[in-house]
N, C-alpha and C positions, 0 to 999 in steps of 0.2 A: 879417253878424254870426253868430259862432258861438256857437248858445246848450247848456249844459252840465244836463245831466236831472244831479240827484245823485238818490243810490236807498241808503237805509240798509239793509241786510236781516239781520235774526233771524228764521231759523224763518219763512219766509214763502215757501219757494222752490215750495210748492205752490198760489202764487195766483199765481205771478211770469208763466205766459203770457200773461193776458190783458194783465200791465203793460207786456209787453211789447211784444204786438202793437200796442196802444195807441198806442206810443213807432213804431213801425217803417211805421205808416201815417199817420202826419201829413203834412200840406200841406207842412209847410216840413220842410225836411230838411237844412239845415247845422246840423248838432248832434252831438255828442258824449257818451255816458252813461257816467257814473261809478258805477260798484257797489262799496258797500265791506259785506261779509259781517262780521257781529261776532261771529264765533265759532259759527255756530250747528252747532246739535246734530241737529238732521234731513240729509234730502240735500239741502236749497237749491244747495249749491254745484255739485252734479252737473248739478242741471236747470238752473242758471243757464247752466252752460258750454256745455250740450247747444243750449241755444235759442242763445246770442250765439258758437256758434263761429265762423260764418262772417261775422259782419259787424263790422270792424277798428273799428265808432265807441264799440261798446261794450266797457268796460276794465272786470275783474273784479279787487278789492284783497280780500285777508283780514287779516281781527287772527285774532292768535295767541289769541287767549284771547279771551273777552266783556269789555269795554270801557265798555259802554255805550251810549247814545244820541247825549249830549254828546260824547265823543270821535271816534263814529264817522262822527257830522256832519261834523265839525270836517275830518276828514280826507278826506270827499269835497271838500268844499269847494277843500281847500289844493290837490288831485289836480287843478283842474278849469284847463280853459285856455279856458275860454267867456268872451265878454264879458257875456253877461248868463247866470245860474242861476236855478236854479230847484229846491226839493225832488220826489221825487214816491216816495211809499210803495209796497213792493213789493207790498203788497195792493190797489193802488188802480190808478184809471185816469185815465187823462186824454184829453177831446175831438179828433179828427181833426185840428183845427183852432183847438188850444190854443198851441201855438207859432208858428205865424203871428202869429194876435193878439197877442200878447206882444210880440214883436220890433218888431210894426208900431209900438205902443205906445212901446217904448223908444226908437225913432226920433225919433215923435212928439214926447214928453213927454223932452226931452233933461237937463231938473233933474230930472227922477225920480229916486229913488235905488229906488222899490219900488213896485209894481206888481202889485196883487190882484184878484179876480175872486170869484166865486160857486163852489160844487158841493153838486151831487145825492147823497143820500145812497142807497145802493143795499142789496140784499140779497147773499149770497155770492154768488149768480147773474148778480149787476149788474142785476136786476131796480131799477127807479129806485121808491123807496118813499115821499121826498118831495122835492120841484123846491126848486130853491136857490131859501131865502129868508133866509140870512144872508151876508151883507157890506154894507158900504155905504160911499159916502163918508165920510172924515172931514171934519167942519166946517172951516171956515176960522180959523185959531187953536187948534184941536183936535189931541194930538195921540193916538199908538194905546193911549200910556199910560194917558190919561186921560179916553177917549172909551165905553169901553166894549164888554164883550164884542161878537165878530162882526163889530167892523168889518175887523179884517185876518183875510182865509180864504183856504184854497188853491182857485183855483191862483195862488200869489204868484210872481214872479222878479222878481230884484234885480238891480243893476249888480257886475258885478265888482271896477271900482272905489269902489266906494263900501263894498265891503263888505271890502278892504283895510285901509279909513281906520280899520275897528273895532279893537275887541279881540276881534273876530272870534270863535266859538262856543266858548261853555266847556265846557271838554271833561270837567268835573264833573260836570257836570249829566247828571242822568238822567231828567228829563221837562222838560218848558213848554221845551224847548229852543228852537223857532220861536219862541213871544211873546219870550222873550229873545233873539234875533237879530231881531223884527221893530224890538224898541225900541230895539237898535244902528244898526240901517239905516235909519231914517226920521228921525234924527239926522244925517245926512248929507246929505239932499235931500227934496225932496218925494214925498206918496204920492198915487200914482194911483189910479182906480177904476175896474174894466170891468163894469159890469152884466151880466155874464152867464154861465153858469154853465158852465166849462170842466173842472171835476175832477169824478171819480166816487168817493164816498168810503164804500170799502164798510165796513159793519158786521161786524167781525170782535173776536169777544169774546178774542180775544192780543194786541190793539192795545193801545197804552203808557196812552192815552189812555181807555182805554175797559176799567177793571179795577175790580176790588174794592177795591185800596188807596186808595180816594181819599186819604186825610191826605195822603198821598206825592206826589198830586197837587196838592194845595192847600198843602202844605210849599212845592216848586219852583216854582207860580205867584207866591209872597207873596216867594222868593229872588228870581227876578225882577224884580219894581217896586220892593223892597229898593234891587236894585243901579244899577237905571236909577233911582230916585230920587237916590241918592249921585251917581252920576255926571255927571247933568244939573245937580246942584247945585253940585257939583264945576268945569264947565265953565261955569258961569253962564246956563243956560240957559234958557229959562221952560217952566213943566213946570204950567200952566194953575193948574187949581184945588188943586194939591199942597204944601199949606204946612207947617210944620212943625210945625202944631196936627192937623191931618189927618192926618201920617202916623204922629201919635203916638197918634192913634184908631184908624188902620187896624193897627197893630200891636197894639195892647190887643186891639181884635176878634179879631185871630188865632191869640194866644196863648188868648183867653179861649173859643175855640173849640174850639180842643186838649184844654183844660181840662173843658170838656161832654161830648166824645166819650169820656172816660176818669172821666170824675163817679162811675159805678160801678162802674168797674174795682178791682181789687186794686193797683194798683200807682200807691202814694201819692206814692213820690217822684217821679215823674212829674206827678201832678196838682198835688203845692206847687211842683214845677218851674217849672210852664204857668201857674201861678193866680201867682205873684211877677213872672213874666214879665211879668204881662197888670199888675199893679200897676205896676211899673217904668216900662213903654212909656208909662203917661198912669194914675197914683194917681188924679185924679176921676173919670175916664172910666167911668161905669157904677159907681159907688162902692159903692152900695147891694147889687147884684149880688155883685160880689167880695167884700165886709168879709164877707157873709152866708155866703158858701162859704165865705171862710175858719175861721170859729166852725165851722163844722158839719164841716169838714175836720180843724179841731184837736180834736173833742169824737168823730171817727170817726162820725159820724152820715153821711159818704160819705167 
């Protein structure tokens, strides 16, 4: 089986040896790595080409211009001719003997459509800060929708086919890109679990994930079960505890969230935005709450 490393890279080409090394000393070795550079603005590209000139498995793609996350997923993905993938961040690492287990795994577990693991969270130095204690099985009837953070972690890889069968990575998107490819792909087949903790996930404060914008973060998570809520509905599929009383709570919440973070900002049309928002999604839902923003919103008392 040939398994396909995708490697999104902005701005990252000064952490890219150790990802590198990482990828070039593992046990299994039919593999293939796909680089797609999204414009960046440092020399990534130079040190890229310096480390992977001499070995033909790895393939270096640019966008012309920054694209994004979403996009730039998207198109390692379509680049890859692996049967099973897998992400792996140009800041990060991954165990000796990460892709053996995987593959052994996708063998194994032949309904898998996806296939997750544990990782160590490190220092820039890869210094290990603390041992994976987030993944877990999903229950049985469970799915990563509705199970709750941490059950699906890197190091995850999925089936090639099965990740066809999607609509495949939206190339909008500019964060929760994985949760929303995990909730495409576990639609497909069953999820596996390997206890054990295969990726090294350094702490690097220019990670997408790991910034000051949270709203932008908690925006593109709530787009995500958004849209895998439609869709599973869509397709008839049972999406556990997700009714259509719930999801009209979980949208009041988030608008009514929006609406918190901005309570003493200046900028009002934005708060009667988030505050009608949050009435719309579910009018009882917290009634008391909203009616009382609203009088003190219409009277400028915030």
């Amino acid at each position: 089986m040939l398994f396909s490393i995708l490697i999104a890279n902005y701005n990252n080409g000064h952490f890219f040896n150790d990802c590198y090394q990482s990828i070039v000393n593992q046990t299994y070795q039919n593999f293939e790595v796909i680089l797609v550079d999204d414009g960046s603005t440092d020399d990534s590209v130079s040190i890229i080409e310096q480390l992977i000139s001499n070995d033909k498995r790895f393939k270096l793609f640019q966008n012309q211009e920054n694209r994004g996350c979403g996009y730039t997923k998207r198109k390692c993905a379509q680049l890859a001719h692996g049967e099973i993938l897998g992400f792996l961040d140009p800041d990060d690492t991954i165990e000796p003997n990460a892709l053996e287990v995987m593959i052994s795994a996708h063998k194994e577990f032949q309904n898998a459509s996806i296939i997750t693991s544990k990782f160590d969270l490190v220092d820039l130095q890869l210094n290990i800060i603390k041992k994976g204690s987030i993944g877990s099985k999903i229950s049985d009837g469970k799915s990563y929708l509705t199970y709750g953070k941490g059950a699906f972690t890197a190091f995850a890889s999925f089936k090639n086919s099965a990740y066809k069968k999607t609509e495949e990575i939206d190339p909008l998107m500019k964060r929760a890109v994985d949760q929303d490819l995990y909730y495409k792909i576990e639609e497909q087949g069953a999820h596996r679990f390997i206890n054990e903790s295969l990726y090294l996930y350094r702490i690097n404060e220019n990670s997408i994930s790991n910034n000051n914008n949270t709203y932008k973060a908690e925006y593109w998570h709530f787009y995500a079960i958004n849209k895998a809520y439609r869709r599973r509905k869509k397709q008839k599929l049972e999406i556990d505890n997700f009714s259509k009383k719930y999801m009209s709570k979980y949208r009041s919440n988030y608008y009514l969230s929006r609406f918190e973070k901005l309570k003493f900002s200046k900028k009002h049309h934005a708060k009667f935005y988030f505050l009608g928002k949050s009435f719309f999604a579910n009018p009882f839902h917290k009634f008391e709450i909203k009616f009382k923003s609203l009088l003190l919103l219409i009277v400028g008392r915030i």
